[in-house]
MARKOLNU-684915 format. One record per residue: residue in three letters; x, y, z of N, C-alpha, C, CB in turn. Coordinates in steps of 0.02 Angstrom, whole numbers, padded with zeros to 5 digits, always signed. Each point is the difference from the previous one (the first is absolute). Glycine has a CB too. Layout:
ALAXYZXYZXYZXYZ;...
//
This chain:
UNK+04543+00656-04244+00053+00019+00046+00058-00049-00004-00085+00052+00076;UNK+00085-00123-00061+00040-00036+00002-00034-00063-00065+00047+00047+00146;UNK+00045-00068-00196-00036-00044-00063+00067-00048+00031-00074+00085-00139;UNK+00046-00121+00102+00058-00079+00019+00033+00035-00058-00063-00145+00047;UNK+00133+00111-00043+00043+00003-00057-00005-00074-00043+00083+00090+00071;UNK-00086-00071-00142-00031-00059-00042+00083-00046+00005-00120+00075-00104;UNK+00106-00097+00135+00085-00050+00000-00009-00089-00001+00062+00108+00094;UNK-00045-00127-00127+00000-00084+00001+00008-00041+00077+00064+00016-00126;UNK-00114-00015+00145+00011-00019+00087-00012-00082-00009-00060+00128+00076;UNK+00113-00183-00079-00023-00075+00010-00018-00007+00041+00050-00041-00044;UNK-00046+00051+00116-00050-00025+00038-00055+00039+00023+00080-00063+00024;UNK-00129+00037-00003-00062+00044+00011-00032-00035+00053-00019+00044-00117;UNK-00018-00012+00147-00029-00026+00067-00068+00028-00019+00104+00002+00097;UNK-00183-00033-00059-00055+00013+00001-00020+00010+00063-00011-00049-00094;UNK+00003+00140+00092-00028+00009+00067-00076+00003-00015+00104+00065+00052;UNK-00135-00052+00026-00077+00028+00013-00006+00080+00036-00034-00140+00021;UNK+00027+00188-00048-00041+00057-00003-00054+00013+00034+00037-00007-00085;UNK-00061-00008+00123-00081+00026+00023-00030-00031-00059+00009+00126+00065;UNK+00012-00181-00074-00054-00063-00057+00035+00023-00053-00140-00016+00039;UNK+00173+00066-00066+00023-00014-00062+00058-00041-00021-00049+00092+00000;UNK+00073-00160-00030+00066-00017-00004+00042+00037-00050-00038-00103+00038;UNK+00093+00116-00017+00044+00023-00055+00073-00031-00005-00067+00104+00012;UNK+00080-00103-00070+00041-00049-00017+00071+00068-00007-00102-00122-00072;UNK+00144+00111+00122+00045+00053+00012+00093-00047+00007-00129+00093+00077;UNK+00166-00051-00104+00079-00036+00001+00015-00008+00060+00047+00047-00091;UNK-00027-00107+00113+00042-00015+00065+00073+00052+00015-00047-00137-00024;UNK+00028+00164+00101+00054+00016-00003-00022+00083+00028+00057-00103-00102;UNK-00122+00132+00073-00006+00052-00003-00032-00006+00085-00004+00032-00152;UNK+00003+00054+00172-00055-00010+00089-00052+00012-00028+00058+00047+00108;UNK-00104-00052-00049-00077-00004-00001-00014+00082-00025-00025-00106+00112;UNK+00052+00143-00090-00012+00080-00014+00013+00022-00075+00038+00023+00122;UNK+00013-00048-00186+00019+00003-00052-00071-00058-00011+00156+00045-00002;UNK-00169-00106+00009-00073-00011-00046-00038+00005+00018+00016-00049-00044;UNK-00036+00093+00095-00060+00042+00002-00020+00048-00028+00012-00029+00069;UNK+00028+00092-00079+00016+00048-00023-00003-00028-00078+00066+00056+00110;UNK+00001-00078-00126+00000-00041-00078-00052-00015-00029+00080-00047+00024;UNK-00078-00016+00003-00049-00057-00055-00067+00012+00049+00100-00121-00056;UNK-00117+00119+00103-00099+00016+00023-00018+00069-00025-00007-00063+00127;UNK+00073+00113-00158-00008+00073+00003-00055+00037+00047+00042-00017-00115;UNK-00008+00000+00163-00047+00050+00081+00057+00052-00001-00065-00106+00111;UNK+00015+00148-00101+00058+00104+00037-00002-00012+00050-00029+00113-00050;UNK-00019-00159+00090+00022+00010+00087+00000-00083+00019-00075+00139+00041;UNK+00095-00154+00022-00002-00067+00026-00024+00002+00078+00095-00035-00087;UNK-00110+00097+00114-00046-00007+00080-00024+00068-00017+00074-00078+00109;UNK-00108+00075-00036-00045+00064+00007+00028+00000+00067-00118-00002-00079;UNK+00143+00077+00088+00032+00034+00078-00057-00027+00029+00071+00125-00013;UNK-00051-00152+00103-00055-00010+00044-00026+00075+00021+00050-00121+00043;UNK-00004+00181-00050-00018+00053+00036-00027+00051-00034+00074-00029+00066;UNK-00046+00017-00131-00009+00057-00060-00086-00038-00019+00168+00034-00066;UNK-00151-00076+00044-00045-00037-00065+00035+00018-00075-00126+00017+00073;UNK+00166+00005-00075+00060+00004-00061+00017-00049-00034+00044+00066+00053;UNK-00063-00064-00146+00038-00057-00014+00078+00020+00028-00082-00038-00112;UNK+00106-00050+00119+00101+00033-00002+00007-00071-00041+00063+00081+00149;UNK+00017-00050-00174+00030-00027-00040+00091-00024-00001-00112+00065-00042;UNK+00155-00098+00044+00049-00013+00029+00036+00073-00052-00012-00160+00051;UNK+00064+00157+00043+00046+00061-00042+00053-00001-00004-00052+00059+00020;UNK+00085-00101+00032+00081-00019+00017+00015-00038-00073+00000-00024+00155;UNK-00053-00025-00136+00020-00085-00027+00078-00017+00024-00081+00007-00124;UNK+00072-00004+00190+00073-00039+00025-00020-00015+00081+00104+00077-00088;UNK-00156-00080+00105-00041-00012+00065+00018+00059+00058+00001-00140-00027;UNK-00002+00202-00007+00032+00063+00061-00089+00004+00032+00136+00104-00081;UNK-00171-00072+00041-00063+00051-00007-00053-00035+00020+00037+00065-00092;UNK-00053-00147+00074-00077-00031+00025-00040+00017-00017+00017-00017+00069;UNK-00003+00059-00137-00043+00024-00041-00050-00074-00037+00099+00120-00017;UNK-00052-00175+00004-00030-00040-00058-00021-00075+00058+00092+00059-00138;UNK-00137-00023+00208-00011-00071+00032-00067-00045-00025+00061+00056+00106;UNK-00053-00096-00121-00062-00051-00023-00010-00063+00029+00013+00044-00097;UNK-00085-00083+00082+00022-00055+00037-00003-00041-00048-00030+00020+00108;UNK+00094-00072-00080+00018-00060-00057-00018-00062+00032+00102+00055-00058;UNK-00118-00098+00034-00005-00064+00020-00064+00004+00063+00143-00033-00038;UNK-00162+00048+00047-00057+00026+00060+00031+00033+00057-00074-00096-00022;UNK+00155+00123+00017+00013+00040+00052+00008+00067-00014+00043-00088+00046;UNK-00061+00130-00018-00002+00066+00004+00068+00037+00014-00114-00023+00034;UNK+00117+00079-00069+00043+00059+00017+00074-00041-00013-00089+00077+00101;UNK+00076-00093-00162+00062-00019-00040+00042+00047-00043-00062-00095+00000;UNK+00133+00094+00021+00032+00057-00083+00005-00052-00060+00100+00096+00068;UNK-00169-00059-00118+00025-00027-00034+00038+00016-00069-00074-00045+00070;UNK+00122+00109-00045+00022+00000-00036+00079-00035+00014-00095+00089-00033;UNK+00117-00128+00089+00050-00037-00011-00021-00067+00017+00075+00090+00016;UNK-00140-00105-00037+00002-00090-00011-00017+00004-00080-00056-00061+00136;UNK+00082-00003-00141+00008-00036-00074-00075-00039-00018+00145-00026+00020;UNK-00158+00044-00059-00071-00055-00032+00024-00073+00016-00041+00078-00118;UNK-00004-00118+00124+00004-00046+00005-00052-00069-00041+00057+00080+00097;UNK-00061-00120-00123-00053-00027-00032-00036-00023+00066+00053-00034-00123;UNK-00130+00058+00082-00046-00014+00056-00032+00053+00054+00067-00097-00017;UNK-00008+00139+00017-00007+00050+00049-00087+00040-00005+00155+00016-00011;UNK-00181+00001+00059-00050+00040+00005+00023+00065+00036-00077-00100-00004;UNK+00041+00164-00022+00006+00042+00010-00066+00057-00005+00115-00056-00023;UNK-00107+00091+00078-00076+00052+00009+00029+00086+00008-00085-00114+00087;UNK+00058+00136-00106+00024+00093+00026-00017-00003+00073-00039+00084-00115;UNK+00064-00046+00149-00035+00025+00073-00036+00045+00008+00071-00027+00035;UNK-00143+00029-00048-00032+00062+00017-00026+00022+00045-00006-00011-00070;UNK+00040+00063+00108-00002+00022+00077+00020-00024+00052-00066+00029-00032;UNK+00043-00065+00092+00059-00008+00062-00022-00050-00008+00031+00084+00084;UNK+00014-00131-00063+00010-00069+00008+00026-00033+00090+00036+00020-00150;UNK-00052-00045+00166+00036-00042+00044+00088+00003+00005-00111-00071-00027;UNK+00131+00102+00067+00085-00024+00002+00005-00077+00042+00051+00146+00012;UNK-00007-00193-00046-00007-00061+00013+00084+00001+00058-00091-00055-00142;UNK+00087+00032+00185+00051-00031+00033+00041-00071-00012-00066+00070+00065;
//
């Protein structure tokens, strides 16, 4: 569904995956190397459906692409930026809304 574009990226950042690291260009969001470089079709599971979903805006309209990053939940991630170090999990099913 979604391929990285083979492009000369100098910098690169090392994220964490649900334990996998991947070595992805700085710069890109969490939703482009997920999709990309972990090649996942989905990144949560509806709390109501049980549906994979998958981001659709990619411009933070829809909340289609919420995940949790860093141990917080119900993140867009399709407008945060990788970060080195960063951890990252899919959301599968309902989660806690955090205040």
């Amino acid at each position: 569904m979604f391929e990285q574009i083979k492009e000369n990226h100098k910098e690169r950042v090392t994220i964490d995956f649900e334990g996998n690291l991947l070595d992805v260009p700085a710069g890109i969001t969490v939703a482009a190397a997920v999709m990309g470089y972990a090649k996942q079709e989905f990144i949560r599971i509806s709390p109501s459906t049980g549906d994979k979903r998958a981001p659709f805006c990619f411009m933070g309209v829809c909340h289609e692409c919420l995940m949790e990053i860093d141990g917080k939940t119900n993140q867009q991630a399709c407008i945060i930026e990788v970060r080195q170090g960063m951890h990252i999990k899919r959301q599968m099913g309902p989660v806690e809304v955090e205040s």
